[in-house]
py3Dmol code that shows the C-alpha trace and the ligand (Angstrom):
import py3Dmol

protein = """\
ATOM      1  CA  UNK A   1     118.729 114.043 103.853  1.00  0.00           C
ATOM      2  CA  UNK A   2     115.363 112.712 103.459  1.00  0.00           C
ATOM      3  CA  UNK A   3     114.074 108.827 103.706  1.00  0.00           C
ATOM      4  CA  UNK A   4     112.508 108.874 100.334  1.00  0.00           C
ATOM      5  CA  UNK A   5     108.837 109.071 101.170  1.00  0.00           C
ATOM      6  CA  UNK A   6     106.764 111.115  98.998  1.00  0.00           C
ATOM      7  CA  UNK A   7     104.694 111.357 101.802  1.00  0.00           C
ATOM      8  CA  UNK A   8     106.071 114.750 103.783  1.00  0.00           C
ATOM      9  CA  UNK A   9     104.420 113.459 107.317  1.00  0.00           C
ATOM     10  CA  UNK A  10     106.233 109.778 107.459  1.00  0.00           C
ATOM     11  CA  UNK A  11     109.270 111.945 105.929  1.00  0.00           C
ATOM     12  CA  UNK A  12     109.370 113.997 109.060  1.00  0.00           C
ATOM     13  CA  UNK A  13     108.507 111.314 110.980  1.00  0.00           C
ATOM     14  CA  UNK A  14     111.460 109.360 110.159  1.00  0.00           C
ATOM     15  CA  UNK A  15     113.901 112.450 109.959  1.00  0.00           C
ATOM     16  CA  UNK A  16     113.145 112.630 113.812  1.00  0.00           C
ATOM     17  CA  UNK A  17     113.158 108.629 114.639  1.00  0.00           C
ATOM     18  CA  UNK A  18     116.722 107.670 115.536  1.00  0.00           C
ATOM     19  CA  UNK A  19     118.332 104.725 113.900  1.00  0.00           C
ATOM     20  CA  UNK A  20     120.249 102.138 115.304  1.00  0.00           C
ATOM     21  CA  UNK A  21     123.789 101.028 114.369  1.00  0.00           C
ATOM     22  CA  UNK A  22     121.997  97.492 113.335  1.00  0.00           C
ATOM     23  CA  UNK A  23     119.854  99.993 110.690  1.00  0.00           C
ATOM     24  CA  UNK A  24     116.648  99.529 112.821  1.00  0.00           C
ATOM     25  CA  UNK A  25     114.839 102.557 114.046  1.00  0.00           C
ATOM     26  CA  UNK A  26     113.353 103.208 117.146  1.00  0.00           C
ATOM     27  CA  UNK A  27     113.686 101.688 120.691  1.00  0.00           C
ATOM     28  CA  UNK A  28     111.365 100.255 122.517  1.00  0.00           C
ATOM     29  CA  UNK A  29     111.929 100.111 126.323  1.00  0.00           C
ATOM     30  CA  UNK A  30     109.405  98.407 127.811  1.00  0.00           C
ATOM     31  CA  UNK A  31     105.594  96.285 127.640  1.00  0.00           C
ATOM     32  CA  UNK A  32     105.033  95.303 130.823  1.00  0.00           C
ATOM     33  CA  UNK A  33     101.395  93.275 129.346  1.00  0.00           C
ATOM     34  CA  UNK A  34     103.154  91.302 127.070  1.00  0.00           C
ATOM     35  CA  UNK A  35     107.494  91.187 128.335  1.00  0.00           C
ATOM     36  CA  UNK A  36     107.290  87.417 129.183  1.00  0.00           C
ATOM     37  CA  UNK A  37     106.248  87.107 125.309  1.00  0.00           C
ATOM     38  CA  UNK A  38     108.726  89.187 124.251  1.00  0.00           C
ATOM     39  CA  UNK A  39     111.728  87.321 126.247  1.00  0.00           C
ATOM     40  CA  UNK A  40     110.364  84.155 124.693  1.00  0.00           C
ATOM     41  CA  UNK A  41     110.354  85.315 120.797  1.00  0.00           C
ATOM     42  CA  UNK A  42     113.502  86.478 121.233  1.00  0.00           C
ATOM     43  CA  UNK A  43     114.924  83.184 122.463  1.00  0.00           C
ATOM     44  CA  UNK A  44     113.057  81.301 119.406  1.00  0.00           C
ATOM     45  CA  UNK A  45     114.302  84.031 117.414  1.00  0.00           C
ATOM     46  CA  UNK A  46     118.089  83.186 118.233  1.00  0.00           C
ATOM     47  CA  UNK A  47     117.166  79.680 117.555  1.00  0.00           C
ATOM     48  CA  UNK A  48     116.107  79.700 113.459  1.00  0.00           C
ATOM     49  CA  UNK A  49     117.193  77.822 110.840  1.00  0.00           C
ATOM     50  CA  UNK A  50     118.845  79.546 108.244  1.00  0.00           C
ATOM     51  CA  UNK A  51     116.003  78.534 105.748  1.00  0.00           C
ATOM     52  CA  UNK A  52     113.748  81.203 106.177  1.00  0.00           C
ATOM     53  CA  UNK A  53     110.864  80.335 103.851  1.00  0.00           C
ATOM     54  CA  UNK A  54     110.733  76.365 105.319  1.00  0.00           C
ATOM     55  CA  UNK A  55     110.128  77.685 109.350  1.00  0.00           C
ATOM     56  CA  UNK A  56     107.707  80.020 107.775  1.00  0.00           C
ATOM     57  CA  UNK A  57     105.560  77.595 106.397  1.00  0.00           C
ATOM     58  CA  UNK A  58     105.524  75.489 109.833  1.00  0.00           C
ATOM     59  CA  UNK A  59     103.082  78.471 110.886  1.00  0.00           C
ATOM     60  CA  UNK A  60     102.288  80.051 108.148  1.00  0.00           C
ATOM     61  CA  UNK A  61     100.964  79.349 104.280  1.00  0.00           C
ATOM     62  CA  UNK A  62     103.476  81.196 102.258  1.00  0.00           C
ATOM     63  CA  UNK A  63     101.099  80.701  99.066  1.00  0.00           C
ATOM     64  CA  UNK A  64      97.594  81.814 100.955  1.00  0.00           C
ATOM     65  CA  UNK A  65      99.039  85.052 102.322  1.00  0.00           C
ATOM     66  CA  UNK A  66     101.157  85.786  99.162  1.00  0.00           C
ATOM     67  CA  UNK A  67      97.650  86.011  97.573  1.00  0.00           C
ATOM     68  CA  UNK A  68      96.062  87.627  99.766  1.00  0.00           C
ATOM     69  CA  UNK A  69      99.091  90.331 100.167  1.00  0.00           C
ATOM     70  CA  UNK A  70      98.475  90.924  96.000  1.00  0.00           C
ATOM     71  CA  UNK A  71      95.039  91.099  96.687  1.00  0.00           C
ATOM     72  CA  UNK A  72      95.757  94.644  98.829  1.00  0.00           C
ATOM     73  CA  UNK A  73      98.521  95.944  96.966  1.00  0.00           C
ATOM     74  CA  UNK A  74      96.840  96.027  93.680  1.00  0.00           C
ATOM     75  CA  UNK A  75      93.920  98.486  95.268  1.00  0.00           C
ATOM     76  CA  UNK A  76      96.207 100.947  97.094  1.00  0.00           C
ATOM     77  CA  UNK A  77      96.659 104.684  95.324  1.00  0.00           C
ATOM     78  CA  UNK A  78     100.369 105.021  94.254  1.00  0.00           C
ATOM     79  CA  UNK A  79     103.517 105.851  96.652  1.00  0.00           C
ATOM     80  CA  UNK A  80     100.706 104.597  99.303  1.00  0.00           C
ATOM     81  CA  UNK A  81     101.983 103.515 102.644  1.00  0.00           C
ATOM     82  CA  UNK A  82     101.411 100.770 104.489  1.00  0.00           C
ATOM     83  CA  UNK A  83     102.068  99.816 108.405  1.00  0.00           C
ATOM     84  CA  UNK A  84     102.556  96.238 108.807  1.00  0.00           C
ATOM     85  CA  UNK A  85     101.897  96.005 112.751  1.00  0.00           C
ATOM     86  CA  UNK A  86     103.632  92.867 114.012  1.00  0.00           C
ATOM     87  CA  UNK A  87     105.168  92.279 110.779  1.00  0.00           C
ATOM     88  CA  UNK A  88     108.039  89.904 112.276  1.00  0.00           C
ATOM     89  CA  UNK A  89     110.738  88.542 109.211  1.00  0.00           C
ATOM     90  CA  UNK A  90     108.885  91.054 106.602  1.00  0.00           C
ATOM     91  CA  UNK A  91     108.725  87.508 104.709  1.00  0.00           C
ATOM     92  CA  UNK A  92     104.760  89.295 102.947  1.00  0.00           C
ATOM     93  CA  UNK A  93     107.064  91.725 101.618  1.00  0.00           C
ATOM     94  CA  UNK A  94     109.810  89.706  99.731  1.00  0.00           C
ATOM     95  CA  UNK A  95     108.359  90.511  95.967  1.00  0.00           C
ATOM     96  CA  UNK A  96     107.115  93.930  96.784  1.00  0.00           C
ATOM     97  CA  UNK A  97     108.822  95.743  93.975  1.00  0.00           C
ATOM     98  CA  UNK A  98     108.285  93.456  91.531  1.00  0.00           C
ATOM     99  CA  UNK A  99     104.282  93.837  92.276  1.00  0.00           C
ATOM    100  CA  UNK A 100     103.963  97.639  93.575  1.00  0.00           C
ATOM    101  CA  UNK A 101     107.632  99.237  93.346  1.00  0.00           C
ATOM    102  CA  UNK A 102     105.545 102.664  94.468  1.00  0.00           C
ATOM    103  CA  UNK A 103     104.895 101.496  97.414  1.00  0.00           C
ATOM    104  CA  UNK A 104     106.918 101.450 100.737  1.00  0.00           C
ATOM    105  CA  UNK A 105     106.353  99.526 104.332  1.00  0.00           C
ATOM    106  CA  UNK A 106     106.648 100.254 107.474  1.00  0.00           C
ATOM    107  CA  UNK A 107     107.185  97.343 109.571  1.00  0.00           C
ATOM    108  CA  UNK A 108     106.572  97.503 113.311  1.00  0.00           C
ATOM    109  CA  UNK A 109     107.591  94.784 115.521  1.00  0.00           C
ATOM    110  CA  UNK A 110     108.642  94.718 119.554  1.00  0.00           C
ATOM    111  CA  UNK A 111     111.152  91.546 119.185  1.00  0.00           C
ATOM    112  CA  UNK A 112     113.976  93.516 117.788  1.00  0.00           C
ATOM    113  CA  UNK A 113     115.984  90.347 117.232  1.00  0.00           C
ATOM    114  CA  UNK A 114     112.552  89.517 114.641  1.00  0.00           C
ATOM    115  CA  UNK A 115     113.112  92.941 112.587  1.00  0.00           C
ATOM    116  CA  UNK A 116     117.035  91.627 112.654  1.00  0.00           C
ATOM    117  CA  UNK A 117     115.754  88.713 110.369  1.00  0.00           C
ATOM    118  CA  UNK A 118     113.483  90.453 108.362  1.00  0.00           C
ATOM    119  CA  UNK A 119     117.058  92.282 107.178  1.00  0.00           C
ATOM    120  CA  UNK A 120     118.287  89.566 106.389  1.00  0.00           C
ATOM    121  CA  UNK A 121     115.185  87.904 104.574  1.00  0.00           C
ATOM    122  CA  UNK A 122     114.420  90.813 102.506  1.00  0.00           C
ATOM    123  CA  UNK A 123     118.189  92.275 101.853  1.00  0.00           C
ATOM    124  CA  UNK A 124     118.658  95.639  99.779  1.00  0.00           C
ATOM    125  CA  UNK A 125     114.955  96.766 100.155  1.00  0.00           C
ATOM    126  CA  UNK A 126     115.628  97.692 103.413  1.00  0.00           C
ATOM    127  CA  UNK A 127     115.726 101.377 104.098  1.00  0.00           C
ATOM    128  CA  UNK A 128     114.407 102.299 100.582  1.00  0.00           C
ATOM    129  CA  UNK A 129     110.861 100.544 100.081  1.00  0.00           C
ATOM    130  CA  UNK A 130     111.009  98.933 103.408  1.00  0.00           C
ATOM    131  CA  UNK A 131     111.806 100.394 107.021  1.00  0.00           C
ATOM    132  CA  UNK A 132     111.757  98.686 110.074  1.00  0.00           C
ATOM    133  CA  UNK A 133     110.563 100.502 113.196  1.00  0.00           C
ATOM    134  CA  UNK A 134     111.157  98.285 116.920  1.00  0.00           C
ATOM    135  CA  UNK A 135     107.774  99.520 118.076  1.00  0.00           C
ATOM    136  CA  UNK A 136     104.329  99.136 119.907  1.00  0.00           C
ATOM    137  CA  UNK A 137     101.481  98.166 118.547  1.00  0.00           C
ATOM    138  CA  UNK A 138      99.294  99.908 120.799  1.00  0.00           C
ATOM    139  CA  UNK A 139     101.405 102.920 120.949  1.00  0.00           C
ATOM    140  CA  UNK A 140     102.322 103.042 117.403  1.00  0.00           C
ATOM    141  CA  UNK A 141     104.032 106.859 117.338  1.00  0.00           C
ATOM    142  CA  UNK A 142     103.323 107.354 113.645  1.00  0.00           C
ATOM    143  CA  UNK A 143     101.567 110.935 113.201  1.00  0.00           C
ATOM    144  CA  UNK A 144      97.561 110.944 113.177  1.00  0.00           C
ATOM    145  CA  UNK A 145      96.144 110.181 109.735  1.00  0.00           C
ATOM    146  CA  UNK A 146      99.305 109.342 108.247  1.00  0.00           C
ATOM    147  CA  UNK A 147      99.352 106.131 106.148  1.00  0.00           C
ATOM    148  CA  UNK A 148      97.363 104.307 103.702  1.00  0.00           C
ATOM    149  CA  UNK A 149      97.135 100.875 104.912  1.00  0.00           C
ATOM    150  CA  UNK A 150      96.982  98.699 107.960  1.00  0.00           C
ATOM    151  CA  UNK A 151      98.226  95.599 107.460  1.00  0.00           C
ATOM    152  CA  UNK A 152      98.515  92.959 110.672  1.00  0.00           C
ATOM    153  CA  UNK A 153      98.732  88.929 110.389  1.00  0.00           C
ATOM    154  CA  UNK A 154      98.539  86.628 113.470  1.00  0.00           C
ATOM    155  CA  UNK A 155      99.998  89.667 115.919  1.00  0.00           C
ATOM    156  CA  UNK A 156      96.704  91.344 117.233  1.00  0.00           C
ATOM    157  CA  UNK A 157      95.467  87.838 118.760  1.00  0.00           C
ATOM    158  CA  UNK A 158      98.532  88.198 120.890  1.00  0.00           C
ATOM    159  CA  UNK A 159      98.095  91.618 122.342  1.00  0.00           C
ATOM    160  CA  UNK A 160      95.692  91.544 125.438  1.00  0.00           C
ATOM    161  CA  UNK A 161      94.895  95.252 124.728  1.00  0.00           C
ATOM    162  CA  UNK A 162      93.452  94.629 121.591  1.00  0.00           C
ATOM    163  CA  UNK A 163      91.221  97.746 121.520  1.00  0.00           C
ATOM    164  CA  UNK A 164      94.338 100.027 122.613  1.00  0.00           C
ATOM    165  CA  UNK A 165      95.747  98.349 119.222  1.00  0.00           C
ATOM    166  CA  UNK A 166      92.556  99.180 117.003  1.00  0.00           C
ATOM    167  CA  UNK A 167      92.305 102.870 118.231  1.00  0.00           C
ATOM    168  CA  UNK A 168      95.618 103.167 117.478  1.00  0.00           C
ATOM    169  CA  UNK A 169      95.361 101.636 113.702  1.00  0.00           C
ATOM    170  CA  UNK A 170      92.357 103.650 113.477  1.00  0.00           C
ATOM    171  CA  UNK A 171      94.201 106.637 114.447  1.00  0.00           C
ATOM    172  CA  UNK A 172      97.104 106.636 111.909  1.00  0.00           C
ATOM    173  CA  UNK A 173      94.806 105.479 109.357  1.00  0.00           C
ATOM    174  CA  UNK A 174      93.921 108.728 106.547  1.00  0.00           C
ATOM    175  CA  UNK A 175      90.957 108.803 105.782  1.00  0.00           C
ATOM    176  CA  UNK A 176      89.575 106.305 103.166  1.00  0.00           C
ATOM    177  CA  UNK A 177      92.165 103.616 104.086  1.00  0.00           C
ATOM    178  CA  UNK A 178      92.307 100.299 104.588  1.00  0.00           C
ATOM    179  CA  UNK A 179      92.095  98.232 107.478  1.00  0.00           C
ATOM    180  CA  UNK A 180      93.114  94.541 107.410  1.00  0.00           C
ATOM    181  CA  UNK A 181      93.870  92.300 110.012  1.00  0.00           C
ATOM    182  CA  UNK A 182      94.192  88.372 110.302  1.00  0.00           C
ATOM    183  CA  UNK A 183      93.712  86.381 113.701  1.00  0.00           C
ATOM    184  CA  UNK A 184      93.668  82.611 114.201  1.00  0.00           C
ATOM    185  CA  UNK A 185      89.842  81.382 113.835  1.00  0.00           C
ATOM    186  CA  UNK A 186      88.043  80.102 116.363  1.00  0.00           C
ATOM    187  CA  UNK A 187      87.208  76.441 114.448  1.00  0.00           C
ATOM    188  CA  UNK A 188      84.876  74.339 116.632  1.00  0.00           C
ATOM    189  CA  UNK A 189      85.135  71.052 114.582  1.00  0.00           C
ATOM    190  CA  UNK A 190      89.646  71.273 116.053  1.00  0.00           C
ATOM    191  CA  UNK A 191      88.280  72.264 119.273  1.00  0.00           C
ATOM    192  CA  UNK A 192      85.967  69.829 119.494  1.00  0.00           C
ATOM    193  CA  UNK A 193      88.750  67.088 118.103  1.00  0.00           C
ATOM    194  CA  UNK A 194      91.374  69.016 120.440  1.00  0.00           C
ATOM    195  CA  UNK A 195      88.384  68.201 123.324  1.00  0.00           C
ATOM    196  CA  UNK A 196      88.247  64.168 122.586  1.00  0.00           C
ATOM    197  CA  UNK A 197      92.198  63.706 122.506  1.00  0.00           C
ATOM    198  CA  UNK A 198      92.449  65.696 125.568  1.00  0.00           C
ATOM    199  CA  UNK A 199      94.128  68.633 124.569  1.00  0.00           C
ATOM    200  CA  UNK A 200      94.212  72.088 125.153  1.00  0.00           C
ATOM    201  CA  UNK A 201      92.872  74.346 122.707  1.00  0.00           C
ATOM    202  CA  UNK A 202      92.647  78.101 123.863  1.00  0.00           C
ATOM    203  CA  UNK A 203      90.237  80.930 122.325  1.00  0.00           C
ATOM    204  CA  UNK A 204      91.084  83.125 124.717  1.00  0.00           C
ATOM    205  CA  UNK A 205      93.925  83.024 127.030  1.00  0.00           C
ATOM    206  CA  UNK A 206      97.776  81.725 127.385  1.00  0.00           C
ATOM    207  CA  UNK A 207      99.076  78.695 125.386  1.00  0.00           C
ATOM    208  CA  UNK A 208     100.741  76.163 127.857  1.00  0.00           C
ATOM    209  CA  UNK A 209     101.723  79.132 129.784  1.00  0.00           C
ATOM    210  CA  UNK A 210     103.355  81.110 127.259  1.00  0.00           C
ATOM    211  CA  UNK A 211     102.017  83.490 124.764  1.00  0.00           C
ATOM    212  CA  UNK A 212      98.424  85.094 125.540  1.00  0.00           C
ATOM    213  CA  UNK A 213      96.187  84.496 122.120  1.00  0.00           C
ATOM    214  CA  UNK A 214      92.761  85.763 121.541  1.00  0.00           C
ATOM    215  CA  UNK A 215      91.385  83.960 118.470  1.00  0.00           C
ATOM    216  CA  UNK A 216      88.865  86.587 116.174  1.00  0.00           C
ATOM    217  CA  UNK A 217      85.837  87.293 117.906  1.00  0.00           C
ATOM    218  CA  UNK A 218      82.341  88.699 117.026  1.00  0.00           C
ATOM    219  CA  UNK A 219      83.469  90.972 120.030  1.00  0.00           C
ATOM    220  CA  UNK A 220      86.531  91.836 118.702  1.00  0.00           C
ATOM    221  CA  UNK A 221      84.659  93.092 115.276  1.00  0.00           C
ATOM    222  CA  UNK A 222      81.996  94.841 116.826  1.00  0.00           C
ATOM    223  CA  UNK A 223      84.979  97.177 118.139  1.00  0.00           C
ATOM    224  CA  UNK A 224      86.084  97.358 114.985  1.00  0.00           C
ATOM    225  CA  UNK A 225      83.065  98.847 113.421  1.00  0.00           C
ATOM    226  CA  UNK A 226      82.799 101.297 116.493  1.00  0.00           C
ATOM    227  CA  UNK A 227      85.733 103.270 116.031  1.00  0.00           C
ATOM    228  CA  UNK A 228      86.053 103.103 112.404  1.00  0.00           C
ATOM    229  CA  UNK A 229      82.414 104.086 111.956  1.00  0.00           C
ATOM    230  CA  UNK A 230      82.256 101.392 109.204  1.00  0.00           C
ATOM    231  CA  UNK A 231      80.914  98.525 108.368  1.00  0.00           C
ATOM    232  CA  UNK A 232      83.882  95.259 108.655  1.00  0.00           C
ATOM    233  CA  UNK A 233      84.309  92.919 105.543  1.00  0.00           C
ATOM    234  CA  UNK A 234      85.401  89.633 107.238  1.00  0.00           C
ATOM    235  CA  UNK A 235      87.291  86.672 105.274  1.00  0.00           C
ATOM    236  CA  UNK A 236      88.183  83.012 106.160  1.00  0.00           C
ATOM    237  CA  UNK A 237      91.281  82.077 104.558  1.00  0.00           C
ATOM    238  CA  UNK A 238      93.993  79.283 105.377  1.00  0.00           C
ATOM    239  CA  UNK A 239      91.353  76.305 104.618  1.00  0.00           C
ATOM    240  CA  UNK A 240      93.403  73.436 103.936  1.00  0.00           C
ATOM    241  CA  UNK A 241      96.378  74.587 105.552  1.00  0.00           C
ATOM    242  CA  UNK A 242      96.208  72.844 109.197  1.00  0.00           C
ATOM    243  CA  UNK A 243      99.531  73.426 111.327  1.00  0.00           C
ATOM    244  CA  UNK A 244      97.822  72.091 114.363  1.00  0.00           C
ATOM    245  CA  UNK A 245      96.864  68.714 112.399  1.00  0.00           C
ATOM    246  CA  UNK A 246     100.480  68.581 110.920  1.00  0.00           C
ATOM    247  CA  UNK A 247      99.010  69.512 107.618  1.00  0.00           C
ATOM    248  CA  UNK A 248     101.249  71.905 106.283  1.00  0.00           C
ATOM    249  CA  UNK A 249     101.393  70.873 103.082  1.00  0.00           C
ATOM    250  CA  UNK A 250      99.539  74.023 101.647  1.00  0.00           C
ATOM    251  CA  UNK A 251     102.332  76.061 103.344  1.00  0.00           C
ATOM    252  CA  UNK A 252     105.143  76.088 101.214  1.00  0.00           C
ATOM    253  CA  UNK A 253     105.953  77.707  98.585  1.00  0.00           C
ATOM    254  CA  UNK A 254     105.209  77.025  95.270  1.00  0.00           C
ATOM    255  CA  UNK A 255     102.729  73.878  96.221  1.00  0.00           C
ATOM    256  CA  UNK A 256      99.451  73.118  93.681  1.00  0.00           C
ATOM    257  CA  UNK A 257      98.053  72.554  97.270  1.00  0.00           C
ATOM    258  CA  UNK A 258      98.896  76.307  98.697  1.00  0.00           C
ATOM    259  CA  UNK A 259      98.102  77.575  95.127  1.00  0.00           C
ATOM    260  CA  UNK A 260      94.575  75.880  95.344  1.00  0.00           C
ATOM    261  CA  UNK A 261      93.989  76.963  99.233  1.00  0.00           C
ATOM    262  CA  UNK A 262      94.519  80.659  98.240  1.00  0.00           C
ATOM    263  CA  UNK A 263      91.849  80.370  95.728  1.00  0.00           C
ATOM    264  CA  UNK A 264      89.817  79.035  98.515  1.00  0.00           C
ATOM    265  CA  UNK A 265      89.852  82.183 100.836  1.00  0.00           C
ATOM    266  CA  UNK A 266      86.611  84.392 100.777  1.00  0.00           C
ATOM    267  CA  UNK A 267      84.329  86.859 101.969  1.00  0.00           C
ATOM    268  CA  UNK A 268      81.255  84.520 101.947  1.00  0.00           C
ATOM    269  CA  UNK A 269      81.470  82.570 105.025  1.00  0.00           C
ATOM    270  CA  UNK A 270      82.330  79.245 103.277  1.00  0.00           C
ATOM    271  CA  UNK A 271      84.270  76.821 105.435  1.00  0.00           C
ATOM    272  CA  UNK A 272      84.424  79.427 108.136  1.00  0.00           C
ATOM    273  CA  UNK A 273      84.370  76.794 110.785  1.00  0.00           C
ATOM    274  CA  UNK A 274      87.408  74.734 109.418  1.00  0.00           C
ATOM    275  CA  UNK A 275      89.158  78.095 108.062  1.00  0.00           C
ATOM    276  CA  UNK A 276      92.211  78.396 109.944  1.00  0.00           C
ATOM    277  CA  UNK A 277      92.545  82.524 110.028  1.00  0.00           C
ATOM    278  CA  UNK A 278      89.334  84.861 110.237  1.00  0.00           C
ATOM    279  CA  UNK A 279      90.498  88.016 108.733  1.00  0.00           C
ATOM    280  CA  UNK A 280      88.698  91.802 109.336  1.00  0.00           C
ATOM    281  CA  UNK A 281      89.481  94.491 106.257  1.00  0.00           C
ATOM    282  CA  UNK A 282      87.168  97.858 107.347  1.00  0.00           C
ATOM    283  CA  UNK A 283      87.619 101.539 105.067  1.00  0.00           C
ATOM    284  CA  UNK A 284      88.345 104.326 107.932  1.00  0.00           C
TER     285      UNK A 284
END
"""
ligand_1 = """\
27
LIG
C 102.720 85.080 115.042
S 103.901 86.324 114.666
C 103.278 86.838 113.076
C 104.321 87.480 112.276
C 103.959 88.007 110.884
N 102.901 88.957 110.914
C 103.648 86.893 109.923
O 102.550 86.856 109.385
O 104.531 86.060 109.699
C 103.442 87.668 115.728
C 104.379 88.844 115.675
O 103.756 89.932 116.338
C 104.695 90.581 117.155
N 103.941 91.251 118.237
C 103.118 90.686 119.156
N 102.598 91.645 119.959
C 103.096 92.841 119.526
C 102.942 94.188 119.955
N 102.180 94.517 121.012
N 103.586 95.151 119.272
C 104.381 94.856 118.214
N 104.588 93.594 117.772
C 103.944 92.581 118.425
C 105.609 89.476 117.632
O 106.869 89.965 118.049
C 105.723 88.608 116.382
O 106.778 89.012 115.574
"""
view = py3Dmol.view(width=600, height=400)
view.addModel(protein, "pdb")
view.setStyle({"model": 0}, {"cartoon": {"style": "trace"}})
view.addModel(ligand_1, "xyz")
view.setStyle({"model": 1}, {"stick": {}})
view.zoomTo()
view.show()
């Protein structure tokens, strides 16, 4: 029996990969850098609503990444494959046939009780165009040169080996593919109001001693452009969407707001400093 990729490497790949009774493969045993965060997203995890798309939009815009998801599926070669690297609920992929029903997913996450929900969310896709792998980020297992696409939102800011995580994208990567990954921005005008309320606002470090974040860094895409030899294409998207403000009216879906903020994201460098994600796409 094969898994249904065209793609004979991720076929093997898969053949070999043992699957769970819950219809997840893999099994990740341990993270020693990053347990305590794992613990806590699987207590939050246990604690969700049963309206998916509404605690989405508390940390997310549903329309701004929706766009931004089209924007990448309409330029990837057909039966491509993409790794979505901390890819959580799976919520980006929800309308994937209906836009690119060539191409499939692989969706790596290391809170199993997350890939549990993304089942859920996304239904009867699962384990055709969609496959969830309980995985590492910076020890992703998929064979060298192997898929078409790297696809990560908001999940490289939390890992504190970010360059283990961006040799290891680099190293899957074929040649010619895409790189694309969004972090939380670094916007001085919130830190600076974060600074006269008297709260905390981290760019590097743990949130009220939780989660470790690392907001996008000029560091961060220098390494980048090291090992993928290539020249990084940032973008500032998420500009009127402001979670930390309790603006989230851009989130949700269907919104003239969220429609109007995804038209908003670019490549230029306007309203970088109020932009709430900072986003690096690089060709390996
Ligand atoms: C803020 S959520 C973002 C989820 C999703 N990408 C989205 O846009 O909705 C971060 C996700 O990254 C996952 N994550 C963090 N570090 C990871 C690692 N080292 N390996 C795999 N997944 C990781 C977390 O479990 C969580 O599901």
């Amino acid at each position: 029996m094969t898994s249904g990729f065209e793609n004979k490497m991720i076929d093997d790949f898969f053949q070999k990969l043992h699957m769970g009774a819950d219809g997840i493969y893999g099994s990740l045993n341990l993270n020693e850098e990053q347990s305590e965060e794992i613990a806590l997203r699987e207590k939050v995890a246990d604690e969700v609503s049963d309206d998916f798309m509404r605690d989405i939009s508390n940390s997310h815009s549903i329309p701004v990444m929706d766009y931004e998801v089209c924007r990448i599926l309409n330029n990837l070669p057909r039966n491509a494959v993409i790794v979505d690297v901390g890819g959580c609920w799976g919520w980006h992929w929800r309308k994937l046939n209906l836009i690119r029903s060539d191409v499939k997913v692989i969706i790596v996450d290391f809170v199993r009780a997350n890939l549990l929900h993304a089942k859920t969310l996304l239904g009867n896709v699962i384990n055709e165009s969609v496959f969830l792998v309980h995985g590492d980020a910076t020890k992703l297992e998929l064979p060298d040169e192997s898929v078409d696409c790297y696809w990560s939102v908001q999940a490289l800011q939390h890992v504190p080996n970010y360059n283990k995580a961006i040799d290891e994208a680099c190293r899957v990567l074929k040649h010619g593919a895409m790189f694309h990954n969004y972090s939380l921005n670094n916007q001085w005008p919130i830190r600076k109001l974060y600074d006269l309320l008297g709260k905390s606002y981290v760019v590097k470090g743990h949130v009220n001693g939780s989660f470790f974040v690392d907001r996008a860094s000029d560091e961060q895409k220098k390494y980048v452009e090291k090992v993928f030899e290539n020249k990084v294409i940032e973008r500032w998207s998420e500009i009127l969407y402001k979670p930390e403000l309790h603006i989230i009216f851009a989130g949700k879906e269907g919104t003239f707001s969220g429609f109007i903020d995804s038209k908003l994201s670019n490549c230029l460098g306007l309203f970088k400093f109020i932009a709430r994600q900072r986003s690096f796409h690089c060709v390996k």
